[in-house]
MARTI-110787 format. One record per residue (C-alpha): x, z, y. Coordinates in Angstrom, 2 decimals. Layout:
N
u = X	w = Z	v = Y
...
This chain:
447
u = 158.08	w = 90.90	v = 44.86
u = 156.81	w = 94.44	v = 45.83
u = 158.47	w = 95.90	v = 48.64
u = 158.27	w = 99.66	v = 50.18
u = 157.23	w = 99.55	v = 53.71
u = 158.02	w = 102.73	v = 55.32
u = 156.60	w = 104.15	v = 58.93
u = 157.98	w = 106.29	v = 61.28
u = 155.68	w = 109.26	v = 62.20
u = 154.36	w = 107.75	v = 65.66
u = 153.25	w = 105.06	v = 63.47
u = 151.12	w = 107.08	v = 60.87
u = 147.15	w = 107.13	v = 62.08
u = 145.66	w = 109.43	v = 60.28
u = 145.56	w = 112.96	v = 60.84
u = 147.23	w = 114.43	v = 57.95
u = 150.10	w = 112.06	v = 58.04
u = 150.67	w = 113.41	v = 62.10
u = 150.56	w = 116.33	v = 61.12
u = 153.11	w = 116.64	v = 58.27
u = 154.80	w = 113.49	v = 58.80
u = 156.98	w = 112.58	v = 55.85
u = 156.93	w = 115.87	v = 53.70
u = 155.04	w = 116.11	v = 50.57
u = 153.70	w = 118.75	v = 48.22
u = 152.88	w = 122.41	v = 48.78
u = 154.53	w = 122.54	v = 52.13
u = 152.89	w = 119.59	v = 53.74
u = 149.56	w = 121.36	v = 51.86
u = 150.64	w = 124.82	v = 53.45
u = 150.60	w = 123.09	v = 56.96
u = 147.54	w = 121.32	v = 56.47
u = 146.04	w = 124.67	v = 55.74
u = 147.48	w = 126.41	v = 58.79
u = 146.95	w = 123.86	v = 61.03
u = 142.86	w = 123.69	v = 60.23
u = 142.38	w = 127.91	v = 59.52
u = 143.91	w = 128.28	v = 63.12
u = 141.55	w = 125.55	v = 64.61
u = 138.14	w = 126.99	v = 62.88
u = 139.61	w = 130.36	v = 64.01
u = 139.69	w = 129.34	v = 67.77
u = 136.46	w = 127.68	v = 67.47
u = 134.94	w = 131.36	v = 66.17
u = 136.86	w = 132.75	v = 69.04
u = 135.72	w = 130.39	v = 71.22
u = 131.58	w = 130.86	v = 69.98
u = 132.26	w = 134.55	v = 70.33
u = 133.36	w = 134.60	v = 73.30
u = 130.67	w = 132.78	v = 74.89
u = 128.05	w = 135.21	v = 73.12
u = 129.44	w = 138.15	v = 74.22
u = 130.19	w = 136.79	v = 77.96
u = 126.13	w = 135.95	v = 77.89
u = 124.96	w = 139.33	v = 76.35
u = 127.77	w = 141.92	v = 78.23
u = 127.23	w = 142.63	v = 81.77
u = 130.03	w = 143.13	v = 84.35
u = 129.80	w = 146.85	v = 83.54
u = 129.46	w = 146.99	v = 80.16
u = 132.97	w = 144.77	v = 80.47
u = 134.29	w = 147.51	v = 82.42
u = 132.98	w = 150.52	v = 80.42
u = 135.07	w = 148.26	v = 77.57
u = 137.89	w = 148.05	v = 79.31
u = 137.89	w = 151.87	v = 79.84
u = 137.58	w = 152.31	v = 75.89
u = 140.56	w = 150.81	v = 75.44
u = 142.96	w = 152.36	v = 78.20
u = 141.08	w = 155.63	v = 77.25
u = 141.68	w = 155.84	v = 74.01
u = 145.52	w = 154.21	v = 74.07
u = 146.53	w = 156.68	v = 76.66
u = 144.77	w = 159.63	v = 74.88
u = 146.60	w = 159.21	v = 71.58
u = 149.81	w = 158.08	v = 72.70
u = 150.03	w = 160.85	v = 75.63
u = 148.20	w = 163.29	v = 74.03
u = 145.36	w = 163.95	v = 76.58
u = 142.33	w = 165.17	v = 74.78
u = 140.22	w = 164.42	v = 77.56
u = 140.66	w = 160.45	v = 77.48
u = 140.11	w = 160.56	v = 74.27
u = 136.76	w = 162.12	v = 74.24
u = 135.92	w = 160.18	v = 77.08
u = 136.84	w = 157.01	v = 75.52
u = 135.03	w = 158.04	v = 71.83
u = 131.84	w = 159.01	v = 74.50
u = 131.83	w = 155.19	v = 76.22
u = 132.56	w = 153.26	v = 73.03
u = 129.17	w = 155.36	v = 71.53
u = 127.62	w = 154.06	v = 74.56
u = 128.46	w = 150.84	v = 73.85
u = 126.81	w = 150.85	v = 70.05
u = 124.12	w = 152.29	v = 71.09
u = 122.89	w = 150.15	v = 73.36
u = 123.57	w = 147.06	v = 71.10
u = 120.15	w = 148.70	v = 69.38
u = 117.98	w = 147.69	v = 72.33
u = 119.27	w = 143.66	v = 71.50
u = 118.88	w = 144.03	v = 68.00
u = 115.84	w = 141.87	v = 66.72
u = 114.10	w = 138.66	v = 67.36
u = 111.90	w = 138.19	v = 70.13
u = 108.96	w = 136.09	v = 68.80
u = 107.03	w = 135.76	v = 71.85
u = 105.20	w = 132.25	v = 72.71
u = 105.61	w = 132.31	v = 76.75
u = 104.07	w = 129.72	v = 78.95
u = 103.87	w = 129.37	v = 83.25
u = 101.33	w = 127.29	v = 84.79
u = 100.97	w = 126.41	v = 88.53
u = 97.16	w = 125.53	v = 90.02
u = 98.57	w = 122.61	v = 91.87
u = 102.56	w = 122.09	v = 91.99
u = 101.84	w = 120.70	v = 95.60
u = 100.71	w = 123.42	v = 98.79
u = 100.62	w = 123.10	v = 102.62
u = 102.99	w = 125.81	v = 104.37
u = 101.47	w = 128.91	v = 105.10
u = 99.41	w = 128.55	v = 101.68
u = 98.68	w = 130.59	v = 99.21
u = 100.52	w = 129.27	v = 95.79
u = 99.73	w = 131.45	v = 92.78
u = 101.32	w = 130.85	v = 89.46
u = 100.60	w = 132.83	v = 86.44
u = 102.65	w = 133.75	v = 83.01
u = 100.88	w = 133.68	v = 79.80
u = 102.55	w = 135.98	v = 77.27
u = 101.56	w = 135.37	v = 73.44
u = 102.00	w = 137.17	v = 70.38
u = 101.61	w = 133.82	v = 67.24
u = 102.57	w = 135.93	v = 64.39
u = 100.88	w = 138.28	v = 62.13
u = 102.57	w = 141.81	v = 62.97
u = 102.29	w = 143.81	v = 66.00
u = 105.62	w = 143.32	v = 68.71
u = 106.76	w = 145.48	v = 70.96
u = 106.94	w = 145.06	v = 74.26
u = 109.14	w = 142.21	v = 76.64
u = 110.71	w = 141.77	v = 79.78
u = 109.82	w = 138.79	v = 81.49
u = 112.03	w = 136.99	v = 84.42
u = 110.60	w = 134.00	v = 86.70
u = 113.32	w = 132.77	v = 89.15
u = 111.53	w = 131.34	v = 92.30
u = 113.94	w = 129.70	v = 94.25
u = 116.62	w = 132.39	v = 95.25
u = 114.05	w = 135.55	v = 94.41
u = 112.99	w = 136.69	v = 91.28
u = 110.16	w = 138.29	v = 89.82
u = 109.59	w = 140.34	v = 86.47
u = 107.11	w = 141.55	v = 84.90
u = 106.73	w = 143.72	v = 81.94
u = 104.58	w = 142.32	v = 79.23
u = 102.83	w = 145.44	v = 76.95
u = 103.03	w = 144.99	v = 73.16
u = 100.59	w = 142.55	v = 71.70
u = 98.40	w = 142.51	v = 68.26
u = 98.80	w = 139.40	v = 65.95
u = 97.15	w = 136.26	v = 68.06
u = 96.46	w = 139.01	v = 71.36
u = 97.96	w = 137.08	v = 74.61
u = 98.80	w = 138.93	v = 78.07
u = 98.68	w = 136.91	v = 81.47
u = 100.34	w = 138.05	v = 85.02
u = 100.18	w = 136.40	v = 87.84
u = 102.71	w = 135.83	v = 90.72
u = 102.60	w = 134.11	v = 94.39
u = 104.87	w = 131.73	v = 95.68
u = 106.58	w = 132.53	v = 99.03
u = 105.72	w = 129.47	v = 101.57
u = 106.48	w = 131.02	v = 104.80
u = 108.86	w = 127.53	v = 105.03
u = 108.57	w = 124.01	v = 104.36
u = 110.67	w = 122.68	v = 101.05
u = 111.15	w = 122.07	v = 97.00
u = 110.64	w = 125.47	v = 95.32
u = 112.10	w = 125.47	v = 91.92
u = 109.82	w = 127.91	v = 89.41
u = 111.79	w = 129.41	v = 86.35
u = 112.69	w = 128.70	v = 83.71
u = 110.93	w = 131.46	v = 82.23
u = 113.43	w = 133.87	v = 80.35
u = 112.68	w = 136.88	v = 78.01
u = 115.08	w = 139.76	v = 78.54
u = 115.89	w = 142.46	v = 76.30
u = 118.63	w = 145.22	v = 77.66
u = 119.93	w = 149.06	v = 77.14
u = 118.58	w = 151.29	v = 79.95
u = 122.15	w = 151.51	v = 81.77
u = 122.16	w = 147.58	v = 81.60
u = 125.62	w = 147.23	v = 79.66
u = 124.42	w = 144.44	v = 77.48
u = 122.02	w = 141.96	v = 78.08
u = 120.31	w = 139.26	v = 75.99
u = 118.12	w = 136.52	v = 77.55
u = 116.63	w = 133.59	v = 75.93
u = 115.20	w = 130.66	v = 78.33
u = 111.32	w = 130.27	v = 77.14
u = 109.72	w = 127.83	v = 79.68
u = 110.81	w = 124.88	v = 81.69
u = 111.32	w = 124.78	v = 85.29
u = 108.45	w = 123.67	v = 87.76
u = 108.72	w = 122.51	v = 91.31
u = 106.60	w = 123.26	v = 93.76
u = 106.22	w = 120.96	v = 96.91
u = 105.32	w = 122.86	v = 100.40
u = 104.07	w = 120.18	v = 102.30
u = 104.42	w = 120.19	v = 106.01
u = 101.68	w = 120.95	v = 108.25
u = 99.95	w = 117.70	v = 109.62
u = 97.27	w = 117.06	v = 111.90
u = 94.43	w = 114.31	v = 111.73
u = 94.88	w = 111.54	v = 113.95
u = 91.41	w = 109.89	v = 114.76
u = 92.06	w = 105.91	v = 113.46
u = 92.06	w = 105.05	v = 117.26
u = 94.87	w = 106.58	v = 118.14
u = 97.41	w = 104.63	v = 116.25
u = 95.17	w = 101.61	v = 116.90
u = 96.98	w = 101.81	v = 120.86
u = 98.92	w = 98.99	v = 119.82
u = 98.98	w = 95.35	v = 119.86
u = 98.94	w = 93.61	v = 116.67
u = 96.35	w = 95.24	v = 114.75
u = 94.82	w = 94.33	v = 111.31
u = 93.48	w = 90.69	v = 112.43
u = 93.23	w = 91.13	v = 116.31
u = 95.05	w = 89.15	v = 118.66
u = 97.97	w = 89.77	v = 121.01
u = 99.12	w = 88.14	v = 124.05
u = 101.54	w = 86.02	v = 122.14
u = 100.31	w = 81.99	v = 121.97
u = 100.90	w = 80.19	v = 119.32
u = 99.70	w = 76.84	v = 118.16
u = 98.16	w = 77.94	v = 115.16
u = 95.82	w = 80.33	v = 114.29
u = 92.20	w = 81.28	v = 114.25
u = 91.73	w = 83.19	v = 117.96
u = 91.23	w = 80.42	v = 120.33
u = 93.14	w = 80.78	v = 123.78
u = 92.56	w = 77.33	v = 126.03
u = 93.24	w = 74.00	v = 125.78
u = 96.51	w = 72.17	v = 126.74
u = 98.21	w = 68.44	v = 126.87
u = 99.37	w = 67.48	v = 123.73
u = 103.56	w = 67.46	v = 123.15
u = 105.10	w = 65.93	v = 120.57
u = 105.14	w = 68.08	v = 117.13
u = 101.56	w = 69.84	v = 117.59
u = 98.96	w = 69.06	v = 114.54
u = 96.69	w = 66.33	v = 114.90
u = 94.26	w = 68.40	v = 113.10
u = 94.23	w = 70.52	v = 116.66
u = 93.39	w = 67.62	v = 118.93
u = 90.26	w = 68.45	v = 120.57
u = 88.67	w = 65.22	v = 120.98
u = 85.78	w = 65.46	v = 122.86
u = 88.01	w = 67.09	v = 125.96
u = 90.39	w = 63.95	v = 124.74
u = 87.06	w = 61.93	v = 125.37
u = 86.34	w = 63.31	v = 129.08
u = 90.34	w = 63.32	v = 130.52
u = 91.89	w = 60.48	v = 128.72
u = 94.93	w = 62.59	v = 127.69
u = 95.15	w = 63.97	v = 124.07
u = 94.46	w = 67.92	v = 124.53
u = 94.88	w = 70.39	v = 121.50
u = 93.69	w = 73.68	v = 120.82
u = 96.04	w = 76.87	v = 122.02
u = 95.13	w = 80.01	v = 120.27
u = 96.56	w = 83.77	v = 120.34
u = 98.52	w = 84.75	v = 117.79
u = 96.99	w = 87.16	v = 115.49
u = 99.26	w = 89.76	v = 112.86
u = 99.01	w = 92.00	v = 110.25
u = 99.91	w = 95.68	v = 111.50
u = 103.01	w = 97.05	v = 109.94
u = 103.88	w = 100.94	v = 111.28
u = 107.43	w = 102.35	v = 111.42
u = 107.89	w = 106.06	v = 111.30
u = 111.84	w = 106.84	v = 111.91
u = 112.57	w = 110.73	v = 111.61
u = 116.19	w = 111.68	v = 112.62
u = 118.02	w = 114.06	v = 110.54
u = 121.38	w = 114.55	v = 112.82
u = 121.66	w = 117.91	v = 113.71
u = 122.89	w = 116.94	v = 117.02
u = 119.45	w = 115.38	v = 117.84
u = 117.12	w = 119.10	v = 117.47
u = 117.69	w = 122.47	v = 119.24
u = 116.19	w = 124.16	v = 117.18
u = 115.21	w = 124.52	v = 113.36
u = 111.29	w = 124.71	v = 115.70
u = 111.74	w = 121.52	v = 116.62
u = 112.95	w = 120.00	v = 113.62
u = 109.60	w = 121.15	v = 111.80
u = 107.57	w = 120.05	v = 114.48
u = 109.35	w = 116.36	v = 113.88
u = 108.43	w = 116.72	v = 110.25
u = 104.75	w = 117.41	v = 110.96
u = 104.79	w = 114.50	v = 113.42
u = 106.36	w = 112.12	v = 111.00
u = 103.47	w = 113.44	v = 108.06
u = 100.46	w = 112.86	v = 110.61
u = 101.44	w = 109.28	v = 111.52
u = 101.99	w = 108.33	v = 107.96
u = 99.20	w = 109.70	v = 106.50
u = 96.47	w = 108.40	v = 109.10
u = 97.99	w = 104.93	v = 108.70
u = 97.23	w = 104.64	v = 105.13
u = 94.05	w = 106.52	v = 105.47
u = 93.51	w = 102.76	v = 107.55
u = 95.40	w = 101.18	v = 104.98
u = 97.94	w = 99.44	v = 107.16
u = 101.21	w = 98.38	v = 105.96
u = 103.33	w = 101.83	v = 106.67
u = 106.95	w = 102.46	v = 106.47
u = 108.73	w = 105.73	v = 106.81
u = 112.37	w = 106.19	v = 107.26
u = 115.18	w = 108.97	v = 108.04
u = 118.91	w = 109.32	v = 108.58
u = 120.74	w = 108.61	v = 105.46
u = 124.05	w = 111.23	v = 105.11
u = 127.56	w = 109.56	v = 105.50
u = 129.59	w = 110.19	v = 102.40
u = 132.12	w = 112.67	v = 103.15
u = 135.40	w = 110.89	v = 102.41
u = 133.77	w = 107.85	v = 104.00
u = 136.46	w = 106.00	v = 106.61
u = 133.69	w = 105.48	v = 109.34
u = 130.28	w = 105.97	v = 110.21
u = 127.80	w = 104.36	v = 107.12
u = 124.61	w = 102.49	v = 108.78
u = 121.70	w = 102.95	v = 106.25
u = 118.86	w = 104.65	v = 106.52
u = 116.41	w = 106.50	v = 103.01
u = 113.35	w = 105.26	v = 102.91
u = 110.77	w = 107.47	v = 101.99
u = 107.60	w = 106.97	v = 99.63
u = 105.12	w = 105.44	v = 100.63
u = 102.92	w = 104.94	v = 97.90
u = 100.15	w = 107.65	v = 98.49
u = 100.00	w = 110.27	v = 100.43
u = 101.05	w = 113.11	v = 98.24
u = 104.47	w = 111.21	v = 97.51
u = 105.05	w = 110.63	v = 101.19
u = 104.10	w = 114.12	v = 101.78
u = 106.41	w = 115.15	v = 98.68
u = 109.72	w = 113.54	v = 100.32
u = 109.03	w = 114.83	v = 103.83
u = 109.07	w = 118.56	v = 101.65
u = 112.98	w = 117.63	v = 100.82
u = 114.39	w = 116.23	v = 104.28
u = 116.96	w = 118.26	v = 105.68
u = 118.87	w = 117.99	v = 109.12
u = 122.98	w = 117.71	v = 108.66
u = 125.74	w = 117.31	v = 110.83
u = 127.37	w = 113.82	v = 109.12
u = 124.03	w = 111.64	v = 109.37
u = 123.11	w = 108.64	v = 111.57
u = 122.04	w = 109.76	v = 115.00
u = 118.56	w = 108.43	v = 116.71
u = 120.02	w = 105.17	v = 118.33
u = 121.42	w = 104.09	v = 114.76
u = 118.51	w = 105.01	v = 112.85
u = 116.59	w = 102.43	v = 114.86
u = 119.02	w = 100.24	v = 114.67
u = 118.98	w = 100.14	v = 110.48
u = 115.10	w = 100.59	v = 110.50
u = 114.63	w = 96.94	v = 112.85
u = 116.97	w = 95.26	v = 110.64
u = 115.58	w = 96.41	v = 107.33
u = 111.69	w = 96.55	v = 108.61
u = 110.48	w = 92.64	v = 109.85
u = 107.12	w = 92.32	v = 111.23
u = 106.87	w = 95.83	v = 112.78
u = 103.92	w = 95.62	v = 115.42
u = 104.85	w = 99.41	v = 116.65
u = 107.65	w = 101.69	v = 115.81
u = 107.67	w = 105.72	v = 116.39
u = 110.65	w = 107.19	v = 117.03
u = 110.84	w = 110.69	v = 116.06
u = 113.68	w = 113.06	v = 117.06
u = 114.65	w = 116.35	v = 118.94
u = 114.65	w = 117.22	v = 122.76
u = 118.43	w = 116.57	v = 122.40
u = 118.34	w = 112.82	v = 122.93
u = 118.65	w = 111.42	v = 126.34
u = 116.42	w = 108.63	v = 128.37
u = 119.52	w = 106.67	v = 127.95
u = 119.65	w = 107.14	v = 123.96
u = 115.87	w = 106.54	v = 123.69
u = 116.20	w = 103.41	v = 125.59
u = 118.93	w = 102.38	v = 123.33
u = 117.22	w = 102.82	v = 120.18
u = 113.97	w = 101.13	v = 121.37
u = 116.33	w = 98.01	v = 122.51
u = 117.32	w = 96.84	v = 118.52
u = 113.20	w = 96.19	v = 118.63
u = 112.72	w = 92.47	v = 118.55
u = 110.24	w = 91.56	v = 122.10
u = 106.57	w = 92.54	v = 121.24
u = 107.20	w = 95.41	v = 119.63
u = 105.70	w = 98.07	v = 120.81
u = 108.11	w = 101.09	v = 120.75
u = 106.82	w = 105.09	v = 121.24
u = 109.47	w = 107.68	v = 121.62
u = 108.36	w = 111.22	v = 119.90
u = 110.34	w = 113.66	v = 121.81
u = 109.19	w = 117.32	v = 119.92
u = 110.07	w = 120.21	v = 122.22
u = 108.54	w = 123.57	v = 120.60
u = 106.66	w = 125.19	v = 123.10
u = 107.05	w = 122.45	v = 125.76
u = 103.97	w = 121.23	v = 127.90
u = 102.98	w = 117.39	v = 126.69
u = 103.55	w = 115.17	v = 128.70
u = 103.69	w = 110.86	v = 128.43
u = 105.75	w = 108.55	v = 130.70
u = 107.04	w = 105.22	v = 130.78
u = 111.00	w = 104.46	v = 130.34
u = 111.43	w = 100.59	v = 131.21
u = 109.59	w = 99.55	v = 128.08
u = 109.45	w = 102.90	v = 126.04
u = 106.20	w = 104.98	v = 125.78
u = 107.93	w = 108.56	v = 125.64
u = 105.04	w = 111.24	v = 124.33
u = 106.30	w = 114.90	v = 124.50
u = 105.00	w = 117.20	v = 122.51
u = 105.33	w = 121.28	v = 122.00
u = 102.35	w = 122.03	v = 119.21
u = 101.62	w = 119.15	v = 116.56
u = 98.35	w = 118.96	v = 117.76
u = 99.52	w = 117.96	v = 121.44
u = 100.30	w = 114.35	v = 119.20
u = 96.42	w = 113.60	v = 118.86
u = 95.85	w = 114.23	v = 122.22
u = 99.01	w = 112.67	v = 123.67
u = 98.02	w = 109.61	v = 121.75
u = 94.77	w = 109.54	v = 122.84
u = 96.08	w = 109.76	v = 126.23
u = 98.19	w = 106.86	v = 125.78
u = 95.24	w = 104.77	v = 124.22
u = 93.41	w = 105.28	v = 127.95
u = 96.63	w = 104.65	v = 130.17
């Protein structure tokens, strides 16, 4: 038995059927039609729209805008003068969509000697400008956006296969991540109503490293634990021999010494000192609260570069951490801590270019307490912070350090004499010029 099911219209799942629902023939065909012209037609809209809001400027919107009151209040009020003025601006207007007509068939290319520089460098880049095709072109304008500046350039016309180069210098007055380009060709009318530009390079960063000093390998080398020397720690295994000792239940057999076992009658065994392998912690601070000055801050970022780099110039086991921002919505304070690259000394160098002081970031006593959690078997830890911070806070950040590790406070002060004291167990080294930290350390290696 064939039956006719029929469906309501919220049951119907294709689009025609939502559309016209139950009707059939020329009128649900007439809908159809009017339904999809108006949706291609605000799709054209749409695409137009977005072409003319990338090719007319602000004024050439304006100059538009006074076509149209122009000329509507000239003819309907009679004023000859708004209508001449308005004829006047809307010729304006067509002729200076002459200066976009046209393809522009440059090839243009931006190169950078080395994407990575040391503030206070010089950084050149240049802009090759190439003509591939077999006819003469005209001249271009050429754009480079470098970081919030820009420079242009003016590129002559070329011959078929004829190439034009200029080149540019970076700005690196400042520490950070400059973003070059992208590179964009720019054609326009002489009172810059329209504009058309068309993107014709990628974007390039350039990394402005912070100035560091070199640390002679001594200086870090203040410390106990170093690669494969002994402490002052005893232990009952290992290879630097200490003394001898009564045996006590649990020791190794294979430590008896049995000669002196021989001579006192009593089992002795070997006592050695216990020897580790030396693992550096840099923390930098990044609270606002914990610098003076933006002087300071850079002079912590110099400080944190130096350390790092001279320990894996020794090739010790080197970790380098800062303040980690608190999310903004977050309920309470967020303990982590980002840990930088350590990998070589470019990438180090490259994420010390990024780090930024804010307001909402872990504070120096925090920061040390995330870095001794996170970092086991630290033989010496450097903290690195402001002038800010008080003995009180130093002492508080060196005390989430596990006993034997040795704990240096890196109090930068621009302009400040050096100076090293002691704070219970704290080294505090106070610094004005980056290179007052090789000589402070070398200080500390004597004391």
């Amino acid at each position: 038995m064939t039956g006719t099911v029929t469906r309501t219209p919220a049951e119907l799942t294709n689009a025609r059927s939502r559309i016209v629902g139950e009707r059939e023939g020329m009128l649900a065909d007439a809908i159809v039609w009017i339904v999809r012209s108006t949706a291609t037609g605000r799709q054209a809209v749409a695409r137009l729209a977005r072409r003319a809001g990338s090719v007319v400027t602000p004024l050439g919107w304006s100059l538009a805008a006074v076509v149209v009151v122009a000329l509507v209040s000239g003819y309907v009020l009679g004023w000859t003068e708004a209508v001449v003025a308005g004829w006047t601006v809307l010729a304006l207007l067509v002729i200076a969509t002459g200066y976009l007509a046209g393809r522009i068939a440059f090839d243009v290319g931006i190169s950078l000697p080395s994407n990575r520089v040391v503030v206070g460098d010089r950084a050149p880049g240049e802009v090759v400008v190439r003509n591939p095709g077999r006819r003469r072109l005209s001249g271009v304008h050429i754009e480079v956006p470098i970081g919030a500046g820009l420079a242009e350039f003016a590129s002559p016309a070329l011959a078929a296969g004829e190439e034009h180069s200029d080149v540019f210098v970076v700005p690196t007055a400042r520490r950070g991540i400059v973003p070059i380009g992208p590179v964009r060709t720019v054609r326009a009318d002489p009172l810059g109503l329209l504009r058309r530009e068309v993107v014709r390079a990628e974007a390039l960063d350039l990394f402005v490293h912070p100035r560091t000093v070199a640390i002679p390998s001594m200086s870090t080398g203040f410390v106990r634990g170093l690669e494969g020397a002994p402490t002052r720690d005893l232990t009952s295994s290992d290879i630097a021999f200490h003394a001898l000792r009564e045996y006590q239940p649990g020791d190794e057999r294979r430590y008896i010494h049995w000669k002196s076992t021989a001579k006192t009658g009593d089992y002795m065994v070997r006592q050695f000192e216990e020897t580790r392998r030396s693992h550096l912690l840099v923390a930098l601070s990044l609270a606002a609260a914990d610098y003076a000055s933006d002087e300071e801050f850079e002079l912590a970022v110099g400080a944190t570069g130096s350390l790092g780099v001279r320990a894996m110039l020794d090739s010790r086991t080197v970790s380098v951490v800062a303040s980690a921002e608190t999310p903004e919505f977050a309920r309470r304070m967020v303990l982590s801590a980002r840990h930088l690259s350590t990998v070589n000394r470019g990438r180090l160098l490259d994420d010390l270019a990024g780090v930024e002081t804010a307001a909402a970031t872990l504070r120096l006593p925090e920061l040390a307490r995330v870095a001794a959690d996170d970092a086991g078997g630290t033989s010496i830890a450097f903290l690195v912070a402001g002038s800010p911070p008080t003995a009180a806070q130093l002492r508080a950040a060196a005390a989430h350090f596990p006993l034997g590790v040795d704990v240096v406070a890196i109090v930068c002060d621009a302009g400040a004499v050096p100076s090293l004291r002691r704070v219970a167990d704290l080294t505090v080294l106070t610094i004005g010029f980056l290179e007052d930290l090789q000589r402070s350390l070398a200080k500390r290696l004597a004391t």
